[in-house]
C-alpha positions as CSV (number, residue, x, y, z in Angstrom):
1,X,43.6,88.1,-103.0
2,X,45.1,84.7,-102.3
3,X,46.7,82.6,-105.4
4,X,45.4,79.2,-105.1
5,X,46.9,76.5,-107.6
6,X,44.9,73.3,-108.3
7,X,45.7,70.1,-110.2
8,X,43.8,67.0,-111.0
9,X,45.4,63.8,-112.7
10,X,42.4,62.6,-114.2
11,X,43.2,59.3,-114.3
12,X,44.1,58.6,-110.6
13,X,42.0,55.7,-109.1
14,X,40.9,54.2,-111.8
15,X,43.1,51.2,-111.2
16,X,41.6,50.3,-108.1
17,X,38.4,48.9,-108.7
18,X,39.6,46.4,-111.4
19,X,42.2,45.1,-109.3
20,X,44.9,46.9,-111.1
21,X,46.6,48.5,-107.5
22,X,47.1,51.3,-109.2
23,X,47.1,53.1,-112.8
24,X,50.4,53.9,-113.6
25,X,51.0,52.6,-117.2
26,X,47.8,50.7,-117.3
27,X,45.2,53.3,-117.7
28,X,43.9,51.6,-121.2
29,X,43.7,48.7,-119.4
30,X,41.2,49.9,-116.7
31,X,39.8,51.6,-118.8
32,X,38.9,48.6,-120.9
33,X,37.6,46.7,-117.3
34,X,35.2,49.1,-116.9
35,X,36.5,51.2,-114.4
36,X,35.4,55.1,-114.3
37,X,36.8,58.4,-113.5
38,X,37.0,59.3,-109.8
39,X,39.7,62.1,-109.3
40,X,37.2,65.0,-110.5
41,X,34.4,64.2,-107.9
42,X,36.9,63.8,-105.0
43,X,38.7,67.0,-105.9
44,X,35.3,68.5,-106.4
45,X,34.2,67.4,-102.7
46,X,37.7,69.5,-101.7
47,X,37.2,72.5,-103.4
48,X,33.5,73.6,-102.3
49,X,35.3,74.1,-99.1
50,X,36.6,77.1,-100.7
51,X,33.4,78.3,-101.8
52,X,33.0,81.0,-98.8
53,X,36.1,82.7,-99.9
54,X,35.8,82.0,-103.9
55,X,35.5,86.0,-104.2
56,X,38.8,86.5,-102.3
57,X,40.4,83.8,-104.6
58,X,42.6,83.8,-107.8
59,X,42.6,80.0,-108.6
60,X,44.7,78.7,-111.6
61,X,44.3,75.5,-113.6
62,X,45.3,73.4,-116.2
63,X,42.7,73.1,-118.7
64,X,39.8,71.0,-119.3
65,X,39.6,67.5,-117.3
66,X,42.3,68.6,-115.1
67,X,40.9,71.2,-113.3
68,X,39.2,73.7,-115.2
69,X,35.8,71.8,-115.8
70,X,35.4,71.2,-112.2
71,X,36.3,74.6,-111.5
72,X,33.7,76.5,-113.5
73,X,31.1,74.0,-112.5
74,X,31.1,75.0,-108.9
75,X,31.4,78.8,-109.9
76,X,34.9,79.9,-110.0
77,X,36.1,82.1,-112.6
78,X,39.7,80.1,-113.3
79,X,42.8,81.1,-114.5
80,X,43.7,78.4,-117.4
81,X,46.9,76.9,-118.5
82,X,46.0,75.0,-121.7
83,X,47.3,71.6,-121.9
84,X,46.9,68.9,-124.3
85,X,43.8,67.1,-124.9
86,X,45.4,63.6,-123.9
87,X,47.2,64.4,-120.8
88,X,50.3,63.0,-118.9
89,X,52.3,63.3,-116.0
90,X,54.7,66.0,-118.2
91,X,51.1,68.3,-118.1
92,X,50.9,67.7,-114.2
93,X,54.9,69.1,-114.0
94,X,54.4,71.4,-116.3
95,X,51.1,72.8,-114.9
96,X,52.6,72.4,-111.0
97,X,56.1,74.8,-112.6
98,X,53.3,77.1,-113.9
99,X,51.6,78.0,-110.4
100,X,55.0,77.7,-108.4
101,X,54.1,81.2,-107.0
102,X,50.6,80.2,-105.8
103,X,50.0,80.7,-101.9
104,X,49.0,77.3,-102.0
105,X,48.7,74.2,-104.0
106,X,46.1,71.3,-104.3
107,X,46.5,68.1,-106.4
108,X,44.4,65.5,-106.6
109,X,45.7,61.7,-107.4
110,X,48.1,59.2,-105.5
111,X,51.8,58.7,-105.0
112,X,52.6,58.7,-108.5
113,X,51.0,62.2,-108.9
114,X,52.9,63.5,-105.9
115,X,56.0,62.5,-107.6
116,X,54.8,64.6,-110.6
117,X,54.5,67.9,-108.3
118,X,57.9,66.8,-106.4
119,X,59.7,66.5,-109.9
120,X,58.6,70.0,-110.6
121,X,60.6,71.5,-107.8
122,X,57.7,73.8,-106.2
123,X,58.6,75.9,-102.8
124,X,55.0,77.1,-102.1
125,X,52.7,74.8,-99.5
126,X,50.7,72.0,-101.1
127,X,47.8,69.7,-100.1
128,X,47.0,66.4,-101.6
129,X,43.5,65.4,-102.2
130,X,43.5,61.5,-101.7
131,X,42.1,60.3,-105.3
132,X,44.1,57.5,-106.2
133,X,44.9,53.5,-105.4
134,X,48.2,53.9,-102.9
135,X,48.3,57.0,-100.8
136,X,51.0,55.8,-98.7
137,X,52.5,59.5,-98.7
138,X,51.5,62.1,-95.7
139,X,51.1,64.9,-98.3
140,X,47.2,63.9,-98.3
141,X,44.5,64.9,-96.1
142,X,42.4,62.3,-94.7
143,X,39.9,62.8,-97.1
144,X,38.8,65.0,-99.8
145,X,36.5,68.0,-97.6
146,X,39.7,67.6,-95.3
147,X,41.6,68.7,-97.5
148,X,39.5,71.5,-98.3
149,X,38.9,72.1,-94.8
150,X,42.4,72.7,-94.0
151,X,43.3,74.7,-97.1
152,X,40.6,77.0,-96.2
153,X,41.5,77.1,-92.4
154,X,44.9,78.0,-93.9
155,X,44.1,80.9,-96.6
156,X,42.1,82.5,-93.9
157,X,45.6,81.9,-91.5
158,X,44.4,79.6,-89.3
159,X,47.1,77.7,-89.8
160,X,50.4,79.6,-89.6
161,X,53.1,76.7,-89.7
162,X,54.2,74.3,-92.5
163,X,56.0,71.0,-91.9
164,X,58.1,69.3,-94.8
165,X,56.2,66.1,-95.9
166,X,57.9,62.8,-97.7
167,X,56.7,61.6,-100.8
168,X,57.2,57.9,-101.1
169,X,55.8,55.3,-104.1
170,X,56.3,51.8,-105.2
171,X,56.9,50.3,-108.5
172,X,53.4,49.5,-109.5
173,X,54.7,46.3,-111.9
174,X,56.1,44.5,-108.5
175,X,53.3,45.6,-106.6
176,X,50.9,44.2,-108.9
177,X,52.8,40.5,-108.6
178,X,52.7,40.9,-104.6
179,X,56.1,42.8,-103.8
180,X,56.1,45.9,-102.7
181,X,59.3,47.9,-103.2
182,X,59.3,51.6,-101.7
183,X,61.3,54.6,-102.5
184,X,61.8,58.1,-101.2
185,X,61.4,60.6,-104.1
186,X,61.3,63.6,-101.9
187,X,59.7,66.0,-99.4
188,X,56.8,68.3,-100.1
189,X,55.8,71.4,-97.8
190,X,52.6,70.6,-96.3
191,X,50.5,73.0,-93.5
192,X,51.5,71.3,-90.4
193,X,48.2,70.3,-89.0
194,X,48.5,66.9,-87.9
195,X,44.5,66.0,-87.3
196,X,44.0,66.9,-91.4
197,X,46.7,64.8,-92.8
198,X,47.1,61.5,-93.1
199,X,50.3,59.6,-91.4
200,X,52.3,58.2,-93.8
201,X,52.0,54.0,-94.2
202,X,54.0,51.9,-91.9
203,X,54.8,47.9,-92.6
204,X,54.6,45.6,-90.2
205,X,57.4,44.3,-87.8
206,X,59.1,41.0,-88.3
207,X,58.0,40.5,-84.3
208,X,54.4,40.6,-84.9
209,X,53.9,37.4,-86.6
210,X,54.0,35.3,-83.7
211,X,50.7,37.6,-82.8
212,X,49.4,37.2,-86.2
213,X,49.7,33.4,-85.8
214,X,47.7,33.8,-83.0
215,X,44.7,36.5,-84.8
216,X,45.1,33.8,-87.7
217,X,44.1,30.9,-85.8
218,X,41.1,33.1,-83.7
219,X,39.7,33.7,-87.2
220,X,39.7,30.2,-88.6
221,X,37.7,29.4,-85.8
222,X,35.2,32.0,-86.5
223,X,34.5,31.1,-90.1
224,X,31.6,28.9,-90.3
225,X,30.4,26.7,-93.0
226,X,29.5,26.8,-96.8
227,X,29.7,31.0,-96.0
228,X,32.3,33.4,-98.7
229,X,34.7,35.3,-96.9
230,X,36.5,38.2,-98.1
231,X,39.7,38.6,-97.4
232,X,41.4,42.1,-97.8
233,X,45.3,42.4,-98.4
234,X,47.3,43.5,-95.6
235,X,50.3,41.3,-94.0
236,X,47.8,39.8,-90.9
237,X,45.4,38.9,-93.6
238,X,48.4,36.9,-95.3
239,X,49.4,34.8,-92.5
240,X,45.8,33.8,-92.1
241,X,45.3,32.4,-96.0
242,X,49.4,30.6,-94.8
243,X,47.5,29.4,-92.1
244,X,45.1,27.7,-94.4
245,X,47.5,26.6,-96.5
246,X,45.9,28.6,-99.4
247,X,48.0,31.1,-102.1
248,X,47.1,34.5,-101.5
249,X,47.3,37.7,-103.0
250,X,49.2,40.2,-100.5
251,X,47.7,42.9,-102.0
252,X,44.3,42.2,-103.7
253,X,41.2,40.4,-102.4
254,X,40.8,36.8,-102.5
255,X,37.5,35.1,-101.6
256,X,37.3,31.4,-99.7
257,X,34.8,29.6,-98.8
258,X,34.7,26.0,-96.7
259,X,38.7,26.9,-96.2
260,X,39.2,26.5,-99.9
261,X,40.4,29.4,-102.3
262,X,37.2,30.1,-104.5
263,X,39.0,32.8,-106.8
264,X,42.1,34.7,-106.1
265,X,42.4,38.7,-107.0
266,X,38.9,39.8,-107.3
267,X,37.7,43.4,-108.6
268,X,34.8,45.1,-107.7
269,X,32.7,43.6,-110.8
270,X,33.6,39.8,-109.6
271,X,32.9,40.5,-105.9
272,X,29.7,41.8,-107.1
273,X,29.2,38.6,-109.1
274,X,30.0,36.6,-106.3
275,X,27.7,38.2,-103.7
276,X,24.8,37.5,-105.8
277,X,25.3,33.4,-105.0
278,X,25.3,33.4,-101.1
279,X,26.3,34.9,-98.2
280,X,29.6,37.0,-98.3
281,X,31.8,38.4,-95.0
282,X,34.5,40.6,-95.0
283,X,37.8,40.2,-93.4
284,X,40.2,43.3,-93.1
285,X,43.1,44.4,-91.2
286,X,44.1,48.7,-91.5
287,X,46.8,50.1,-92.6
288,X,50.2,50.6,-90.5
289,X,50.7,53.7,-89.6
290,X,47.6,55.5,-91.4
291,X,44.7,52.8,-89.6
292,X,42.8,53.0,-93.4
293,X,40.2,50.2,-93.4
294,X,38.8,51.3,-96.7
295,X,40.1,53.9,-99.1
296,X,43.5,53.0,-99.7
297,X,44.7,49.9,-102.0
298,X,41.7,48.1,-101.5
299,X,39.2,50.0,-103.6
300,X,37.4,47.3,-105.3
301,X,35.6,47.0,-101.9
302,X,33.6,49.9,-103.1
303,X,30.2,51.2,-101.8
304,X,28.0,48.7,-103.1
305,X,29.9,45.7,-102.6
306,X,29.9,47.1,-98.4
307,X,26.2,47.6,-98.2
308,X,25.7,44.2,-99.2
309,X,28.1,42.8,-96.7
310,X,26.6,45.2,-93.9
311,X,28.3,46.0,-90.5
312,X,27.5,42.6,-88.8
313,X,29.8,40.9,-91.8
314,X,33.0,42.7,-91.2
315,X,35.9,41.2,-89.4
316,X,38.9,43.4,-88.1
317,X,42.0,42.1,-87.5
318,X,44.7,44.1,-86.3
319,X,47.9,43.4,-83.8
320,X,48.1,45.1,-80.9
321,X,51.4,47.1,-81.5
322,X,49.5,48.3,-85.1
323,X,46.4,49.9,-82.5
324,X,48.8,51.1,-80.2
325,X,50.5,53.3,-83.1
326,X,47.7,54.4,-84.0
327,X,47.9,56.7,-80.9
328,X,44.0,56.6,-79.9
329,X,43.2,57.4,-83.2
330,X,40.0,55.9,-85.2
331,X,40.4,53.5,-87.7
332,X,39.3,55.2,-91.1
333,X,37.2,54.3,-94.5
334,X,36.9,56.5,-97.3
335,X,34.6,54.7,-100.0
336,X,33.6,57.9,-101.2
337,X,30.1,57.0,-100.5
338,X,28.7,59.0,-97.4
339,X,25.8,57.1,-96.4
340,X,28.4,53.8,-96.4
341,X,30.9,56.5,-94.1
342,X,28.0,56.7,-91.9
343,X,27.0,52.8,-91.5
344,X,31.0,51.6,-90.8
345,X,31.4,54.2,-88.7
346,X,30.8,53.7,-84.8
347,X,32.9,51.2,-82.3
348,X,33.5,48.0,-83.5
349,X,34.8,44.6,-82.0
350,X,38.5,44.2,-83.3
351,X,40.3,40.4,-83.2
352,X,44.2,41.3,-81.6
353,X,44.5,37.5,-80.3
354,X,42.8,34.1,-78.9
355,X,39.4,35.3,-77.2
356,X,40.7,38.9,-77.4
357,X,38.1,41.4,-78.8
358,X,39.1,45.1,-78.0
359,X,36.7,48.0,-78.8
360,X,38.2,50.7,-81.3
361,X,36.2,53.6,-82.8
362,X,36.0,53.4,-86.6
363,X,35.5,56.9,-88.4
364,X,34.4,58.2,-91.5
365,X,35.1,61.9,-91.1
């Protein structure tokens, strides 16, 4: 039998389509936006990988809405550690010390949960399940049936070989007023299978701006008339609202329209609102490093608010030293809505420059 160990912060994510960047500290307050629970399904999607061994498996969990329910709803027979009804981050450490001699451990949230499982000073292998608003730390999979992917390709031995695996976060009250400051809280021992897990998040050069300038001033050209435009945060999407001479928010979604800021930090329920009186495109540039489109920090560009904007509104913009870290790799969304996996996915016209329009492969696998 192996021992598998799994955690889910139930809370994670729920930040993200309010425009909260995260839910650290504010989870009242999302709560009271309207946002809804997202962790369970996503660890869900990871754990009916597991369901051709569940008979050769001894799974622990905390109890309730942080693991258990899930658990017995797909048909495995837990192992419980009761926790309180109204959890924290103490029930995550507590629960993560509990099942330190698991084979393997999987935890569903964001940075702030891997902090959780790093303060609780586990040897055994992990895998995060991406759940919440800033993944930035290579403990995760790509995605949630990644993750379950390679912790089943791993039970079974597939994979023999574990790498260690930083865990980095960033104070969520500067992030939320547009600075991001990043620490190193330590390292996590994650199967080392490279195509699984996601890279961790890189920022962008000082040298690149002159080549943003350049993307900024290809897109302004682009924008036609009386049209909304999205634009995503990112650092190349910031140096096109400078080059409008608008306010932006680095790390929220602001909507113009005729060159003029419309409304700054939108969540999901405004874009929504906003789509519903005219024509809306989306501009985006990926992540460093990890090449996320959608998925990570920009959540309130959820499912719904993409179908209405289609493929044919989507602008990419991305500097030619961010594709050519991404090592061939696809650009990735994770809107934990298949069907809108399926329609962004394909190749895709990216902008890198004046008249420059590169083909890169977007993925939602």
């Amino acid at each position: 039998m192996k021992t598998v160990g799994l955690i889910v912060n139930p809370i994670a994510g729920m930040g993200g389509s309010v425009g909260l960047k995260g839910t650290d500290g504010v989870a009242e307050e999302a709560i009271r936006r309207g946002a809804k629970p997202r962790a369970a399904e996503r660890a869900a999607r990871a754990l009916e990988r597991l369901l051709p061994m569940k008979d050769e498996l001894r799974l622990l969990c905390p109890s309730g809405e942080m693991g258990e329910w899930l658990a017995r709803e797909l048909g495995f027979d837990p192992e419980v550690y009761n926790c309180g009804e109204k959890t924290s981050a103490r029930d995550t450490v507590a629960a993560a010390k509990a099942m330190a001699g698991a084979d393997l451990l999987l935890f569903a949230g964001g940075d702030g949960t891997a902090r959780d499982i790093v303060s609780a000073g586990i040897c055994c292998a992990v895998i995060g399940i991406p759940a919440g608003v800033k993944i930035h730390s290579p403990v995760y999979a790509t995605r949630p049936e990644r993750a379950g992917e390679l912790a089943l390709r791993f039970l079974q031995g597939g994979c023999r070989h574990t790498r260690e695996a930083e865990v980095v976060d960033i104070d969520e009250a500067s992030y939320r007023d547009g600075c991001v400051r990043t620490s190193l809280y330590g390292y996590l021992k994650v199967p080392d299978e490279r195509d699984f897990m996601q890279n961790g998040k890189a920022p962008s050069p000082v040298s690149e701006r002159g080549e943003q300038e350049s993307i900024a001033a290809e897109m302004i050209g682009r924008m036609r008339e009386n049209l909304y435009y999205l634009i995503g945060p990112g650092s190349t999407t910031r140096t096109l609202m400078d080059r409008l001479g608008l306010e932006s928010t680095l790390l929220g979604v602001d909507l113009v329209c005729n060159q003029k800021l419309i409304q700054a930090d939108l969540s999901e329920k405004d874009i929504l609102r906003r789509q519903e009186e005219r024509e809306t495109h989306l501009v985006l540039t990926p992540t460093g490093g990890q090449g996320y489109l959608l998925g990570r920090g920009n959540q309130q560009l959820s499912a719904a608010v993409l179908k209405e904007i289609g493929r044919e509104g989507l602008y990419i913009l991305a500097t030619r030293e961010k594709l050519f870290h991404l090592g061939g790799r696809p650009l990735l969304v994770d809107t934990s809505d298949a069907e809108t996996d399926r329609m962004l996915s394909g190749y895709a016209r990216l902008i890198v420059g004046f008249l420059a329009e590169p083909m890169c492969r977007i993925s939602g696998e």
